[in-house]
N, C-alpha and C positions, 0 to 999 in steps of 0.2 A: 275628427277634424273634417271639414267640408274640403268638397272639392272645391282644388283651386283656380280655376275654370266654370265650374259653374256656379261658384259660391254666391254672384250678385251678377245685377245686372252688365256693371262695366266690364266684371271680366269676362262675360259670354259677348258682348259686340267685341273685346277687344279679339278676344279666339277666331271671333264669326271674322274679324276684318286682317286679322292676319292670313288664314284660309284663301281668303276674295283677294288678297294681293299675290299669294304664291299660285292661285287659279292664275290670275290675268297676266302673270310674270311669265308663268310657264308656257299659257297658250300661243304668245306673242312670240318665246326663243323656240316653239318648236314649227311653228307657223314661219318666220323667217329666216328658218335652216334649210327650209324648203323642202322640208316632212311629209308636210297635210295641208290643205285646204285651212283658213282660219277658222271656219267650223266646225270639219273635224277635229280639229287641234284645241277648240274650247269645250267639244265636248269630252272628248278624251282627260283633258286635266281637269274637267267640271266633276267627272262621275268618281274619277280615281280619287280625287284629292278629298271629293265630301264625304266615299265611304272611310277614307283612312282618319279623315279629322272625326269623325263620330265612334269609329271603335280605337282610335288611341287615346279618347277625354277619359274613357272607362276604366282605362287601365291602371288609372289611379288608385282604385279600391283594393286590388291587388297587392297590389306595389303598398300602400299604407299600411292594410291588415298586417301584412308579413313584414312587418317591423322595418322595412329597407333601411331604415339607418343605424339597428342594433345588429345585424347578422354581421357572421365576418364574410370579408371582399368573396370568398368562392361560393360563397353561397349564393350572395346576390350576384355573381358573375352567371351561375348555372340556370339563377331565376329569370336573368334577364336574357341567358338565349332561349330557353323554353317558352316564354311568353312574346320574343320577337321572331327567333327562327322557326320554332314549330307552330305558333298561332297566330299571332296577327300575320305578317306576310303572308303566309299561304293562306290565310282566310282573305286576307283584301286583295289578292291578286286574282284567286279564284272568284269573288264574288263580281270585282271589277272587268273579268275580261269575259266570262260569262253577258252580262250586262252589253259590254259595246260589243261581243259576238251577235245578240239578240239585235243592236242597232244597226248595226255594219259588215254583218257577216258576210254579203254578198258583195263587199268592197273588198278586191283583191290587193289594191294597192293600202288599206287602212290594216287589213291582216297581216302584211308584211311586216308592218312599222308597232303593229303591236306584238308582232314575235320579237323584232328586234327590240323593240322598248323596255323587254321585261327586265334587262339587269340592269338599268341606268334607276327603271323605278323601284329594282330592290334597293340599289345603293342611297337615292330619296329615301325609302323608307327607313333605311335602318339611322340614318339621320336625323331623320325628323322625331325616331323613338330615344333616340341619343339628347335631344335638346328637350322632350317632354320632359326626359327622366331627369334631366339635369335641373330641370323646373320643377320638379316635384321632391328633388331632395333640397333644395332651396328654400320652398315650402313650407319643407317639415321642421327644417333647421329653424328659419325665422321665426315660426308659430312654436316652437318648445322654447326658444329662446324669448320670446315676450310672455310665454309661461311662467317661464322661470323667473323674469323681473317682476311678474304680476305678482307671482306666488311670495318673493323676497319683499316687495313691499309689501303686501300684507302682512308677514311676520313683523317687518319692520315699526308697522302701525299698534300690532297686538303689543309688541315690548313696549311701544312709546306709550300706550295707555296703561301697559302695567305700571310702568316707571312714574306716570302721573298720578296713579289711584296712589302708589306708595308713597308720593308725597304729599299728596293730598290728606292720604293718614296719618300723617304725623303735627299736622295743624292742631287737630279738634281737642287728643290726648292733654297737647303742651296747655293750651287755654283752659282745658276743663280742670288739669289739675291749678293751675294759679288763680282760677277762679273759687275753687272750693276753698284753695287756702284764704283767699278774701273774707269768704261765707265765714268760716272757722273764725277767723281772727274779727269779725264782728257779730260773733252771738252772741260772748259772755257782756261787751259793754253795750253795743248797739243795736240788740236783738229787733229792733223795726226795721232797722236799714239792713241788717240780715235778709229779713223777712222778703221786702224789697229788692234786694239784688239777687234772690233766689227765683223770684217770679221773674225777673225783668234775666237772669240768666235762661230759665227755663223758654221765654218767649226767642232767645237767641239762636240758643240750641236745634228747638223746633226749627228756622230757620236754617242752620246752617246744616242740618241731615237733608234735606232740601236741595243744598247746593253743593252738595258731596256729591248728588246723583246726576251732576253737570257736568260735563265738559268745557264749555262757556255759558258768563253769564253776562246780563244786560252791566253794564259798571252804576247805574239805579241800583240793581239789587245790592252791589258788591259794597257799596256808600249808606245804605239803609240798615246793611248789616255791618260796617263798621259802628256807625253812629250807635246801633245796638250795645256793641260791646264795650266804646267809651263811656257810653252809659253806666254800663256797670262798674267801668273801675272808676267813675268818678262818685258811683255811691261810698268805694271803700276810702278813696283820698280825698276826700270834697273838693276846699279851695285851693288844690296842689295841684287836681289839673284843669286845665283849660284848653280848650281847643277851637280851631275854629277849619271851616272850608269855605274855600273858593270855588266854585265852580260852571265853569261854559255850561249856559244850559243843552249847547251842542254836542255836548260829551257823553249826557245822558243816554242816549239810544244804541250810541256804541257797544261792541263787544269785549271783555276780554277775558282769560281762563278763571275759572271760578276758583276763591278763596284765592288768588293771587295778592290782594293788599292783607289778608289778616297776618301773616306773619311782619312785615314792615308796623304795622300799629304798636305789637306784642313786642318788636324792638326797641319801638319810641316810648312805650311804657317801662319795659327793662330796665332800659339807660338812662332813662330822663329821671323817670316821676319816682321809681326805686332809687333812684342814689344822692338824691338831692331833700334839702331841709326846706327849701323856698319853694315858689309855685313856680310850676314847669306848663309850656303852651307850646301847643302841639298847632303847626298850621299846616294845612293841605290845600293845591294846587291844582286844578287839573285846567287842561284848556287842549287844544288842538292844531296840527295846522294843516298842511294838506297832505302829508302822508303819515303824520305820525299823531298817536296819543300821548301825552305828557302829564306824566305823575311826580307831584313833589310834596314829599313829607319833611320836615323841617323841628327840630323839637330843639328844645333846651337841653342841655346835660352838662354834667361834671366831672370834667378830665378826671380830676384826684379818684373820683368814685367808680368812674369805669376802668381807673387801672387796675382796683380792686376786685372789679365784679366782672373780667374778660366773659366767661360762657365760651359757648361750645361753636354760637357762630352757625346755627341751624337755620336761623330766620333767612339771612339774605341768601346762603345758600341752598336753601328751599326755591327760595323766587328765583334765585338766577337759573337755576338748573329747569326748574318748567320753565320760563320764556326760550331756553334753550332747544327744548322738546316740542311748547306750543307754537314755535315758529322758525321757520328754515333761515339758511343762510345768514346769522346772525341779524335780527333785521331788529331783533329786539335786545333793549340792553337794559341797563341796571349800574348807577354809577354813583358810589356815595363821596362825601367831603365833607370835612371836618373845619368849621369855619368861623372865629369869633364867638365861641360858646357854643354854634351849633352843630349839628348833626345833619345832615339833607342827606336824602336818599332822592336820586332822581331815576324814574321807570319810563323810557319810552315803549314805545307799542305800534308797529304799524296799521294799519287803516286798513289798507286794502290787499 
């Protein structure tokens, strides 16, 4: 983990100007205590104050490696008087009085005040190493702790794509078996229209391994590949179904989770076009407005035949549970009604 002080620019001018205001703070209270000269007195907190801000930024690598927030309390209690009582102090004291000896050594009146100054500037010191440390276990704490949320979203993310490849899996199985059973039930009388809906299956198929490998698709593709697979089941039912769509051509370019509409179709055929003796029409809806996408599937069916044919109820709970997954804070919903013969499934989708 980078130093927190000199990790970027801001926080080295922020260090550099807290420094420059505890310099000009100190030179002013010891200059009008009537100490020293305002010169002496800025140079004295000029030299003291920059060798201490330069050897206590350092101390952070110490202080990090050695774990300071896994040891127990006596440990780092013994760490932090070895590293304050036996080495920084006596090195910044010794290198700072050396230093203004070298400037003012023949100032009888600057030697006084620098004998006298040394315990007021141990008590600064051990201060100032008291508010570093206190900022560097602040530091550590903050940076393990948006670790940790980084690291939980991410797992959060790898389940939410498990959860969706697994429903995503269970689309193709359901369709590829009632497809076959179509193929089956039209080779012994209808072996052309077989033949046909095995090619026009296979053109599907190829497609829809395509968008298995998606996590969103254009709602073009999602509509190109529906229209594929009405396709097919209207080779095995001819004039029983019918279907039509509406749609904004602003809808087009939009986003949303791939293979989201095929289980709502694979309903409307279920209910509809399986349980009924008349021709069943299937109409689809889409349009938009300024937050949301709007999906409406709308089919024909037959109370009497859907009491007999319930199922397991896999389709809408497929879809509701990915918009679930594909989008936070419920923003996305799924709300069907049962209304004068029909069926409507309505899907909103937010935009942005």
């Amino acid at each position: 983990m980078d130093n927190p002080v000199t990790r970027n620019y801001r926080t080295r001018m922020i260090y550099t100007g807290i420094w420059a205001l505890i310099i000009i703070i100190q030179t002013l209270a010891v200059h009008f205590a009537g100490s020293l000269p305002l010169g002496y007195a800025f140079v004295d907190s000029f030299v003291f104050n920059t060798i201490y801000a330069c050897f206590i930024v350092w101390l952070w690598y110490p202080l990090y490696y050695n774990r300071l927030t896994e040891k127990p309390w006596y440990d780092n209690w013994m760490m932090h008087v070895v590293l304050a009582g036996l080495v920084l102090l006596p090195l910044w004291l010794g290198i700072g009085n050396m230093m203004m000896y070298f400037l003012f050594g023949e100032n009888r009146d600057y030697l006084y005040f620098m004998i006298l100054s040394v315990w007021w500037k141990v008590i600064g010191g051990i201060f100032f190493y008291i508010v570093f440390v206190l900022v560097c276990y602040l530091s550590v704490y903050i940076n393990r702790l948006n670790e940790k949320m980084n690291n939980e979203i991410r797992l959060n993310q790898l389940i939410k794509d498990g959860e969706l490849n697994l429903l995503k899996s269970q689309i193709n199985p359901h369709f590829l078996f009632n497809s076959l059973n179509s193929v089956n039930s039209l080779i012994i009388g209808k072996p052309e229209q077989a033949q046909e809906m095995l090619v026009a299956l296979s053109d599907y198929l190829r497609c829809t391994v395509l968008s298995t490998k998606q996590t969103i698709s254009g709602l073009q593709e999602e509509i190109e590949n529906i229209e594929r697979y009405l396709s097919i089941e209207k080779l095995r039912f001819g004039n029983k179904l019918n279907y039509k769509f509406d749609i904004d051509p602003e809808c087009f370019q939009l986003k949303i989770p791939s293979m989201l509409l095929q289980p709502l179709f694979e309903n409307a055929i279920k209910h509809g076009v399986y349980e009924t003796t008349y021709a069943v029409f299937i109409f689809s809806k889409v349009h938009k407005d300024a937050d949301y996408l709007h999906i409406e599937i709308i089919n024909d069916f037959d109370p009497d035949g859907l009491s007999r044919r319930k199922g397991s109820g896999i389709g809408l709970k497929n879809v509701l549970e990915r918009l679930k997954l594909s989008y936070s804070d419920n923003k996305a919903s799924l709300q069907t009604k049962i209304e004068n013969g029909k069926f409507m499934v309505t899907v909103k989708i937010p935009i942005n």
